[in-house]
C-alpha positions in Angstrom: 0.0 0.0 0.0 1.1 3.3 -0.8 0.3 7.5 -0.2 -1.8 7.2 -3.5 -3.6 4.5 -2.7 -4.4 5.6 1.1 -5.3 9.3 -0.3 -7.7 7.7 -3.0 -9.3 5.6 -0.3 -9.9 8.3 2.1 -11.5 10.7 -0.7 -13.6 7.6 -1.5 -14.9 6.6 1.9 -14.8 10.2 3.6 -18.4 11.6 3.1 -19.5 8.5 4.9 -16.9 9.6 7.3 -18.3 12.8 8.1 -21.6 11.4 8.3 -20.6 9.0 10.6 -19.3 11.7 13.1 -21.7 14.2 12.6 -24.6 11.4 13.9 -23.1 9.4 16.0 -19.2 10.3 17.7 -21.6 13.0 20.3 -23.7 9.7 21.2 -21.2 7.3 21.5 -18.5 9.8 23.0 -21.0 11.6 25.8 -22.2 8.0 26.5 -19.1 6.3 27.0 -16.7 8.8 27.4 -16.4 10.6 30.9 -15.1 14.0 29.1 -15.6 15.6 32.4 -17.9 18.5 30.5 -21.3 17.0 31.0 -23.4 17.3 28.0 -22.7 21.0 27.6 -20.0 20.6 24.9 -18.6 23.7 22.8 -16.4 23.7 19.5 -13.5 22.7 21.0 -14.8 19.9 22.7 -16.7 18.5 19.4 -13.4 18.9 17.3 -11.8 16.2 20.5 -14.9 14.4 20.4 -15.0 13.5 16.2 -11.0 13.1 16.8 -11.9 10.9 19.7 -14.2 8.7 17.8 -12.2 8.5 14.7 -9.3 6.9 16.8 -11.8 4.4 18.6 -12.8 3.3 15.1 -9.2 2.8 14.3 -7.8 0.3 17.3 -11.1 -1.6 16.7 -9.8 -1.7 13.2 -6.3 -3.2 14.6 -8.2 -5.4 16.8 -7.4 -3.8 20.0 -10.1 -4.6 22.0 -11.3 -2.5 24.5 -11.2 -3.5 28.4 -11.7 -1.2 32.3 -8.0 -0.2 31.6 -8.9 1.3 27.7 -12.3 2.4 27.9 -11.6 6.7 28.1 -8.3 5.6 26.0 -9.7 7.5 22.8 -10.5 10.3 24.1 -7.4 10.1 26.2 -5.2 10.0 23.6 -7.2 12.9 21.4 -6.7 15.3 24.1 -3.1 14.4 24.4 -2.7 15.1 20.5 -5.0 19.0 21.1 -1.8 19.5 23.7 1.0 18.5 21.9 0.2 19.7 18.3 -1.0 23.1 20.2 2.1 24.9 18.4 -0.1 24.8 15.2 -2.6 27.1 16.6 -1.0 28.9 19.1 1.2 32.1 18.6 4.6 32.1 19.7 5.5 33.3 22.7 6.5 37.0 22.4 10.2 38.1 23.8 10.7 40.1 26.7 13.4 42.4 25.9 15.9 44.6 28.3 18.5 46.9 27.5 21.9 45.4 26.7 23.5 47.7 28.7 27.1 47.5 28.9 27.4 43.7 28.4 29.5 43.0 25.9 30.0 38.9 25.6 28.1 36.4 24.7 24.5 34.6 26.4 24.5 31.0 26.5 21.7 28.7 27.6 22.1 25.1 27.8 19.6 21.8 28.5 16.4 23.1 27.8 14.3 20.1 27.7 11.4 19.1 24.6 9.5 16.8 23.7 8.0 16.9 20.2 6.3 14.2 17.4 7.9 12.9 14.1 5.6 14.6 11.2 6.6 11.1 9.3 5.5 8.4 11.7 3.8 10.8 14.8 6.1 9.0 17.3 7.8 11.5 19.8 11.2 12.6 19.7 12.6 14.4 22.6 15.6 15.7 24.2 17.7 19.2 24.5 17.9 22.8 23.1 21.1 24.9 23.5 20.7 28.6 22.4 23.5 30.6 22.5 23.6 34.6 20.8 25.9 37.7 20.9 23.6 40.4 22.0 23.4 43.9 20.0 21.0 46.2 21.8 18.8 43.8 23.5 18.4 40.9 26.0 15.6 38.7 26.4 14.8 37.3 29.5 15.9 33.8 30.2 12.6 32.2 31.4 11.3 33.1 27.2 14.1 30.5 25.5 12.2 27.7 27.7 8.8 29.2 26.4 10.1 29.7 22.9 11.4 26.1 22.8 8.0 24.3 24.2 6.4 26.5 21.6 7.6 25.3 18.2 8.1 21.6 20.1 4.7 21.1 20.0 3.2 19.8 16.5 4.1 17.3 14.2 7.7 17.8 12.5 11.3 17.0 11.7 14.0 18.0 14.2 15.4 20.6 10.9 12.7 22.4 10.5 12.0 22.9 14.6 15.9 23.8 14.8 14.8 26.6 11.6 11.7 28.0 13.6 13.3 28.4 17.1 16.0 30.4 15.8 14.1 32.8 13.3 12.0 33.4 16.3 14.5 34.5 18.2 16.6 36.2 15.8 13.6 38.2 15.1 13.0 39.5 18.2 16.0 39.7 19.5 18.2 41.3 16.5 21.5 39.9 17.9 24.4 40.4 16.3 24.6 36.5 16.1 22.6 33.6 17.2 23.6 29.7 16.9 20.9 26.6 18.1 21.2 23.5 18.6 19.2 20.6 19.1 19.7 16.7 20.4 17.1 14.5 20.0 16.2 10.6 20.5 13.9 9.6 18.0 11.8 7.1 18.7 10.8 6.2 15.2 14.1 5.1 14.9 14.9 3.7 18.3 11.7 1.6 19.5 11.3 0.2 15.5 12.6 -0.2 11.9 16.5 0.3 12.0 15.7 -0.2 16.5 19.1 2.4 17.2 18.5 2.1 20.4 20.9 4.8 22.4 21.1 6.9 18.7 20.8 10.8 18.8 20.8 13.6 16.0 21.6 16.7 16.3 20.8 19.8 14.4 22.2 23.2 13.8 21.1 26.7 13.0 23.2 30.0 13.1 22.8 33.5 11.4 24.8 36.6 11.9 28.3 37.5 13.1 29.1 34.8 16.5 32.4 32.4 16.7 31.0 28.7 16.9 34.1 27.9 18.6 33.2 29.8 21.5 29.8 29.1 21.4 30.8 25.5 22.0 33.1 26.0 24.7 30.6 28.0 26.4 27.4 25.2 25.9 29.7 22.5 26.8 31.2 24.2 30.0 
């Protein structure tokens, strides 16, 4: 089976799909689903509630039958995907800038943890950020690279194009005179199946404007 194959069969079968949700995921959700809203249920809570219902269809299709330990598991699992694909929706975090001052040298910031999903198999990968940039006229406050970090973490994506967004974000708000980021990451697509790395990591890079990468290094590994 391939993309075309699966895109053809979801264009064929996906009215019925639609139907399907609008009549009956509220029932069978609201009925065996404590959602923990009652039966006062806004837009939000539909959207979890179709998404919900669509994933209950799909481990009956895999014959994973349902028991006391898997009954909310749908809807479980739905709300976990609202919170960790929240970066799609969400705007990013906007900096908190101070004057520069006379500091002349360079801001490091090391071991910032993630946690974000493979757009290819929607498996998590996880691990560190290290963010290190020469300031011109500003400095951001230290709490925002954490914020900034969880941010663009959270949807569906390769560790590249995360690396990409992080920095841009920053170097836009910040307009250092250079900025480098890096990122670690365990990917569980790769460690838990296929090729089963177990203990593997990738990193990334970014980096844009005038800043030594030597000393950048020395100063995330110190």
């Amino acid at each position: 089976m391939d993309r075309k194959s699966v895109n053809n069969n979801y264009e064929q079968v996906k009215d019925d799909l639609v139907t399907l949700l609008k009549n009956k995921s509220m029932k069978i959700m609201l009925e065996d689903v404590d959602c923990g809203y009652g039966h006062e249920v806004d837009t939000k809570q539909t959207t979890l509630l179709y998404a919900a219902t669509m994933y209950k269809a799909f481990m009956e299709l895999l014959g994973i039958e349902e028991d006391d330990n898997s009954r909310d598991t749908a809807y479980r699992v739905a709300k976990m995907m609202s919170e960790k694909t929240g970066g799609i929706r969400e705007k990013p975090p906007e900096l908190t800038c101070f004057p520069v001052g006379k500091y002349n040298q360079y801001v490091a910031v090391k071991d910032i943890p993630y946690f974000s999903i493979c757009s290819h198999h929607h498996v998590p990968f996880y691990g560190h950020a290290h963010i290190c940039y020469w300031p011109k006229d500003k400095l951001v406050g230290i709490s925002k690279f954490a914020r900034v970090v969880t941010h663009f973490a959270n949807k569906p994506q390769i560790q590249e194009g995360m690396t990409t967004e992080i920095l841009e974000h920053l170097h836009k708000g910040l307009d250092p005179k250079g900025i480098v980021v890096i990122v670690e990451g365990e990917h569980l697509c790769m460690t838990s199946r296929g090729a089963k790395a177990v203990g593997s990591s990738t990193i990334t890079q970014q980096v844009k404007g005038d800043i030594d990468i030597k000393e950048a290094l020395s100063m995330l590994k110190g």
